[in-house]
C-alpha positions in Angstrom: 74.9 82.4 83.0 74.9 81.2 86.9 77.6 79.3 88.0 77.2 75.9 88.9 79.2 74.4 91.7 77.8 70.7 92.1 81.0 69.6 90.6 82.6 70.3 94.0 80.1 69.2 96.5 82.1 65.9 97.7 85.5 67.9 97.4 86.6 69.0 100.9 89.6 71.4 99.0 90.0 72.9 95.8 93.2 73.4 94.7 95.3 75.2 92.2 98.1 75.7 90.9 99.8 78.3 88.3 102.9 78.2 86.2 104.8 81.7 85.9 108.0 83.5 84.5 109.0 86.8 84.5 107.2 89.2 82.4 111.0 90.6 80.8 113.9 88.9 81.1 115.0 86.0 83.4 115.5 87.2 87.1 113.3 88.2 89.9 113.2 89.4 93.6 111.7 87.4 95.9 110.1 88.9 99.0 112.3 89.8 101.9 112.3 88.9 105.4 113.5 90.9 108.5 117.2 89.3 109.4 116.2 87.0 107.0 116.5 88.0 104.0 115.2 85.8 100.9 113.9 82.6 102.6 116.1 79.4 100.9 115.8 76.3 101.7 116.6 72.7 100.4 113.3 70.9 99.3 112.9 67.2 100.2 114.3 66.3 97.3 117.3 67.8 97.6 116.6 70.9 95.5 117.1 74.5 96.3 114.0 75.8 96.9 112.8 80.0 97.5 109.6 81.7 98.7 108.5 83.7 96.3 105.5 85.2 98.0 104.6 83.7 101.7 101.1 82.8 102.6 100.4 86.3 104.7 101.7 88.4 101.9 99.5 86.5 99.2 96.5 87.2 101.4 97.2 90.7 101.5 97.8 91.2 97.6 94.0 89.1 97.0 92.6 91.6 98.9 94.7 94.6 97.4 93.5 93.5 93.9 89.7 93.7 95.2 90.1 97.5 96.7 89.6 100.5 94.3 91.5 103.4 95.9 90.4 105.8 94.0 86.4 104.7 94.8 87.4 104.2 98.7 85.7 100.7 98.0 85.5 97.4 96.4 85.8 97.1 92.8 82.6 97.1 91.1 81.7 93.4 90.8 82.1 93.3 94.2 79.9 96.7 95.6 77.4 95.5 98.2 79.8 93.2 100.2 79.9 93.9 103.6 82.9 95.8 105.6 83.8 98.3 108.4 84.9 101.4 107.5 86.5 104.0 110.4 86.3 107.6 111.0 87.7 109.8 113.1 85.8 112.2 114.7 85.8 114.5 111.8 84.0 112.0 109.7 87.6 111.9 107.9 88.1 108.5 106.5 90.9 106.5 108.2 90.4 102.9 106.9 88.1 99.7 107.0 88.0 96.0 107.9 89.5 95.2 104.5 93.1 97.0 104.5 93.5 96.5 108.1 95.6 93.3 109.2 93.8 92.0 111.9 91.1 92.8 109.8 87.9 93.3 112.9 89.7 92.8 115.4 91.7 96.0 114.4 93.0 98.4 117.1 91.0 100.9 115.4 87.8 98.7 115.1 88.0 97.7 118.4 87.8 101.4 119.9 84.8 102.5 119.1 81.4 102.2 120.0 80.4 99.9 117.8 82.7 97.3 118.7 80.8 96.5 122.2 77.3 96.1 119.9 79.7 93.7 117.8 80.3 91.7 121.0 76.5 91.5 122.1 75.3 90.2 118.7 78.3 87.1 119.6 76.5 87.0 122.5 79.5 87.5 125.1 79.2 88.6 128.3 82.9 89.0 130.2 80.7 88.3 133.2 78.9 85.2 132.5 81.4 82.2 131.8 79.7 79.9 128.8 81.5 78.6 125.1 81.1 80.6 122.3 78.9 79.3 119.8 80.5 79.7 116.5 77.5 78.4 114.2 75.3 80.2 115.6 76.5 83.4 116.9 80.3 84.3 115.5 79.9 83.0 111.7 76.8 84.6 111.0 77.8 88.3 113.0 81.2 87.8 110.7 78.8 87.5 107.3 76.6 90.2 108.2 79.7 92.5 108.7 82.6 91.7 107.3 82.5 88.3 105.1 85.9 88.9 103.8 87.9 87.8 107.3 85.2 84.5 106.6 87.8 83.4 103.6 91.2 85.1 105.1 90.6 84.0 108.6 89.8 86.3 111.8 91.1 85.9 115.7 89.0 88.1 117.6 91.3 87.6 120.9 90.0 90.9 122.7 87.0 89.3 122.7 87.3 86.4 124.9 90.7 85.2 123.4 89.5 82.1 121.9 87.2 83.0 118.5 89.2 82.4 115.7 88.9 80.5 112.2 91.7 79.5 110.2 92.1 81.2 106.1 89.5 79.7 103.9 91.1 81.4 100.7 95.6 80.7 100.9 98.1 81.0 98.8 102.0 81.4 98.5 104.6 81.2 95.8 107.8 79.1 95.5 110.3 78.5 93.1 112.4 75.5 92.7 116.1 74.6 91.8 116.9 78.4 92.1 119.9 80.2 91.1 121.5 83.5 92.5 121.8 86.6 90.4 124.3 88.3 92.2 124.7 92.6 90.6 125.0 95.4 92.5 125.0 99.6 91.7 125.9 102.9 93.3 124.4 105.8 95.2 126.4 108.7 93.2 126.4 112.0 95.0 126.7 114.4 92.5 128.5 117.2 94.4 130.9 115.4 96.4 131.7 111.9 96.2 133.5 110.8 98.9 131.1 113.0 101.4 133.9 113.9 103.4 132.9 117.4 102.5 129.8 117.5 104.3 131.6 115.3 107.5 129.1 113.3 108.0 129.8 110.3 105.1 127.0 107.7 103.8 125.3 107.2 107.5 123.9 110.9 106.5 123.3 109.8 103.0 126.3 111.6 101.2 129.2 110.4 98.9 129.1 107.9 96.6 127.7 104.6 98.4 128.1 101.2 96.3 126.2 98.5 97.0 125.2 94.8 96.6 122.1 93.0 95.0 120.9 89.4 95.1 118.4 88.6 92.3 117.1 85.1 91.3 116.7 82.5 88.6 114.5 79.3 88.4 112.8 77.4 85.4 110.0 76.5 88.0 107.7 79.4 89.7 104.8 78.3 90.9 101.8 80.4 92.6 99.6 77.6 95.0 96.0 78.3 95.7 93.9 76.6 98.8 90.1 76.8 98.7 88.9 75.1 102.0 85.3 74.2 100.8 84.9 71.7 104.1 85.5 75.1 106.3 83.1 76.9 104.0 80.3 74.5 104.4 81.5 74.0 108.4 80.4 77.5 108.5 76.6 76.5 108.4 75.4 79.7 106.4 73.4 77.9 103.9 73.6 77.5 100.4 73.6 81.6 99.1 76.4 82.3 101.3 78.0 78.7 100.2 77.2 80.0 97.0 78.9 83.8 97.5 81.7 82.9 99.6 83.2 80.2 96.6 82.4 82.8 94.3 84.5 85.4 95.9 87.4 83.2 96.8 87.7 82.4 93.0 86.8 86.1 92.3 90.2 87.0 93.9 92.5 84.3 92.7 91.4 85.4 89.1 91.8 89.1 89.9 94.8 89.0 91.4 96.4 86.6 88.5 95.2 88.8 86.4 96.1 92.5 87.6 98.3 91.7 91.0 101.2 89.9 89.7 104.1 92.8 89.8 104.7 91.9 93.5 107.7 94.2 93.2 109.9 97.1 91.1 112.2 93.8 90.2 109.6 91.2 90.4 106.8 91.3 87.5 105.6 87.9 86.8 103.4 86.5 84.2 101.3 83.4 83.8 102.8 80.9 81.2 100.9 79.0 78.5 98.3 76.6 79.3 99.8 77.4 82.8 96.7 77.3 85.3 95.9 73.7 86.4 93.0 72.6 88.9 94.9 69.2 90.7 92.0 68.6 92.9 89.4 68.2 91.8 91.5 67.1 88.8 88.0 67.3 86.5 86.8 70.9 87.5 87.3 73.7 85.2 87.9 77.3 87.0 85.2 79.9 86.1 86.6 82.5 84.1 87.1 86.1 85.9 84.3 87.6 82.9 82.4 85.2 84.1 82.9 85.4 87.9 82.0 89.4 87.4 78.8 88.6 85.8 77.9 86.2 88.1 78.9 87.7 91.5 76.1 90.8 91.8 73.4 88.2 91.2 75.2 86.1 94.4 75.7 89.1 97.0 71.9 90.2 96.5 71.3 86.5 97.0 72.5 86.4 100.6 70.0 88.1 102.7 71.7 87.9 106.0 74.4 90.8 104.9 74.0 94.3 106.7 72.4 96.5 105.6 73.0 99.1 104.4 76.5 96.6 103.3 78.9 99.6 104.8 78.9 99.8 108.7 80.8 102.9 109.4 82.3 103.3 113.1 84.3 106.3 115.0 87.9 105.6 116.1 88.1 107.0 119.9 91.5 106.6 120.4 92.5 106.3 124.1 93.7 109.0 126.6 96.7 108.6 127.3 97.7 108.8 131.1 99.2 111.6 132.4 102.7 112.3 132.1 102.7 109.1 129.8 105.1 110.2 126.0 103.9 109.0 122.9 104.9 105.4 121.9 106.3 104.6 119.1 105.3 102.0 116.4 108.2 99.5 115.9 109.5 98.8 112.4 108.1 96.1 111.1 
């Protein structure tokens, strides 16, 4: 049965939110932030509040639960949408537009030949100083290749340093009124305990090395969902990639409710009863995800301005690096 949209055609957002709990037990771990660690914070009301899940890491787990790593490749409702995969010179895969962060405007993307057809079909020229037409040029080059980056945003900033659109698809998780679960354990060296033996002690990774853990409690988690349907339709692509592009977005909030929610070893959530509410519109019913996989084949072949064929495959040349120049080094992250 073809999905029918019209009940959102005056909504500029559709919005959603979902009710979980931990799958076992009563504590989770929330994600973790570089001298950070779990973001807290006091709510306007007063009430302890924790990020669960922050908006970048959300995006990354709705694309995660599209990708079949075994296939190389979307999963199979969703075969036939456009992305870039790289290869090195080998042919060797190395990865695509979907997996990478900066999606397009990857490092990796970005050397290669392709890339400088990529920026003729924008129609920029670094010599010729005009605006970027978005409607016209950027949107529709970004559908044809990689319509993905059109719900989780794209800044192409090699490319001029202004072509960029914000996500279409967001999400993030908080819980409220939060508790600490404080526990802790041990390293045990099974040889020598107090690693003196080996002289070089826990820095080396002997001895016994105890440590501590902070988990958390709330009665409230709550995963958010943002569909911008006024950025969809601000897209100009007409009404099969309208069509598609809702389709997908509520293709990967499904998916990932479904299969994505053990966001960690000590943090496998579950959807509670009746727990999936639609607050605006407050009358629309979510597609089901049986539903959104029967639909969805029917909606790619629908949009004929995709590439084809729907996989654009492009060969990394990493630079030279001058001589006498040493390797850098990635910082952690």
């Amino acid at each position: 049965m073809p999905l029918d949209f019209s009940a959102l055609a005056n909504s500029p957002r559709l919005l959603i939110e979902v009710g979980l709990q931990p799958i076992q037990g009563t504590r989770f771990q929330p994600t973790g932030f570089p001298n950070l660690g779990a973001a807290t914070y006091i709510g306007p009301d007063g009430i302890g509040m924790l990020l669960v899940e922050s908006a970048q890491s959300v995006a990354n787990r709705l694309e995660a639960a599209c990708w079949d790593e075994v296939a190389d490749d979307w999963v199979a409702p969703l075969r036939g949408v456009p992305l870039v995969k790289v290869v090195d010179a080998k042919n060797r895969p190395l990865t695509n537009s979907v997996l990478e962060a900066h999606r397009l405007n990857s490092a990796y993307i970005e050397n290669s030949d392709w890339f400088e057809t990529f920026k003729k079909e924008l129609d920029y020229d670094v010599k010729i100083k005009r605006p970027i037409d978005m409607r016209r040029k950027v949107y529709p080059s970004i559908l044809k290749y990689d319509p993905n980056a059109l719900l989780h945003g794209f800044f192409l900033e090699s490319i001029a340093g202004v072509i960029r659109s914000p996500r279409a698809l967001s999400g993030f998780i908080e819980a409220s009124d939060v508790r600490t679960a404080s526990s802790g354990g041990v390293k045990n060296d099974r040889v020598d305990a107090s690693g003196k033996s080996e002289g070089g002690g826990s820095k080396e990774g002997y001895g016994n090395v105890p440590y501590a853990r902070d988990e958390y409690v709330s009665p409230s988690i709550v995963a958010y969902f943002n569909v911008d349907l006024a950025l969809m339709r601000g897209f100009g692509l007409g009404a099969a990639a309208e069509a598609f592009l809702i389709a997908f977005a509520l293709f990967k909030v499904q998916r990932f409710l479904a299969a994505g929610l053990r966001l960690r070893a000590a943090c496998d959530l579950d959807i509670k009863p009746d727990g999936i509410r639609v607050t605006r519109p407050d009358d629309y019913t979510l597609p089901s995800l049986p539903t959104l996989e029967a639909a969805l084949p029917d909606l790619i072949r629908a949009v004929t301005d995709f590439a084809s064929p729907a996989t654009t495959s492009v060969v990394w040349k990493p630079k030279k690096a001058k001589p006498g120049a040493g390797a850098a080094s990635d910082p952690e992250e």
